[in-house]
C-alpha positions, 0 to 999 in steps of 0.5 A: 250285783251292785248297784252304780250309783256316784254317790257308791262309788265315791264312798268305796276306798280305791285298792291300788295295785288290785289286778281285775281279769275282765272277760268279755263276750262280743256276740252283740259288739256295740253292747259290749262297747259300752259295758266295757268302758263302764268296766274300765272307767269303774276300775280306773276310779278304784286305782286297779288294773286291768287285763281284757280277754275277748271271746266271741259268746258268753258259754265261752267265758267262764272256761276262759276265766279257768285258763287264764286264772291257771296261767296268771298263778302259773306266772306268778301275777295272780289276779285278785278278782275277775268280771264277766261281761256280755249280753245275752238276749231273748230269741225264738228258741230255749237257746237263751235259757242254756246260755245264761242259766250254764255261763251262770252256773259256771261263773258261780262255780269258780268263784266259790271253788277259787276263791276269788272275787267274781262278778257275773256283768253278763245281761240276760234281757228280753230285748235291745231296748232293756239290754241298752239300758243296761249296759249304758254307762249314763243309765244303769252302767251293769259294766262298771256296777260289776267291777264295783262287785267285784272290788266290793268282794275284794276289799272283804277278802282282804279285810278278813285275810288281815284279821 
């Protein structure tokens, strides 16, 4: 993912009319707060739109992405890229190697069969301490750096689709 840094964010040109699907997890509510504004706050900078699909843990993501992907190119308002947010921590079991190895696998599977910019802002962290730092948008802000991701894939798709 790309790293959230001013000095990035101010060197990437804006894509003005992009349309960015942001699926989010809310298992650990607080965390997905705040990887959300940095999501949108990144998108804002970049002059892009968004669109907010709310699921309750992040196995559900990635089928929420195929559907409303489906139903976007259906109604004829494609999106032009696509963000996954979530957080997913540790327990006591091999629980936490499921979800994020498959919601991964999966994510990574419809970018590349789609074609279509795709950042996986999930966290996989050991504990709230890191998932904090993480997810804080006056820290390391992995909300806003997975919409730069995203929109970094983008501007290559369109710089290639023009060639």
């Amino acid at each position: 993912m790309v790293a959230h840094t001013p000095a990035t964010a101010k060197s990437r040109p804006p894509v003005p009319g992009a349309r960015i699907l942001i699926v989010e997890a809310r298992f650990y509510d607080d965390i997905a707060d705040e990887l959300l504004v940095g999501a949108r706050n990144a998108a804002d900078a970049a002059q892009a739109k968004t669109d907010v699909l709310t699921v309750d843990g992040a196995l559900e993501i990635p089928a929420t992405i195929a559907i409303a992907l489906d139903a976007a190119e259906k109604a004829g308002r494609p999106y032009h890229a696509v963000v996954a947010l979530g957080c997913v921590i540790r327990g006591e079991t091999g629980h936490y190697d499921i979800v994020a190895g498959e919601s991964a696998r999966a994510l990574m599977d419809l970018s590349v069969e789609r074609r279509i910019p795709l950042a996986n802002g999930i966290l996989t962290v050991e504990n709230d301490e890191q998932a904090w730092t993480r997810a804080r948008i006056n820290e390391l802000n992995k909300g806003g750096g997975a919409v730069e991701a995203a929109l970094a894939v983008l501007r290559i798709q369109r710089n290639v689709q023009e060639a």
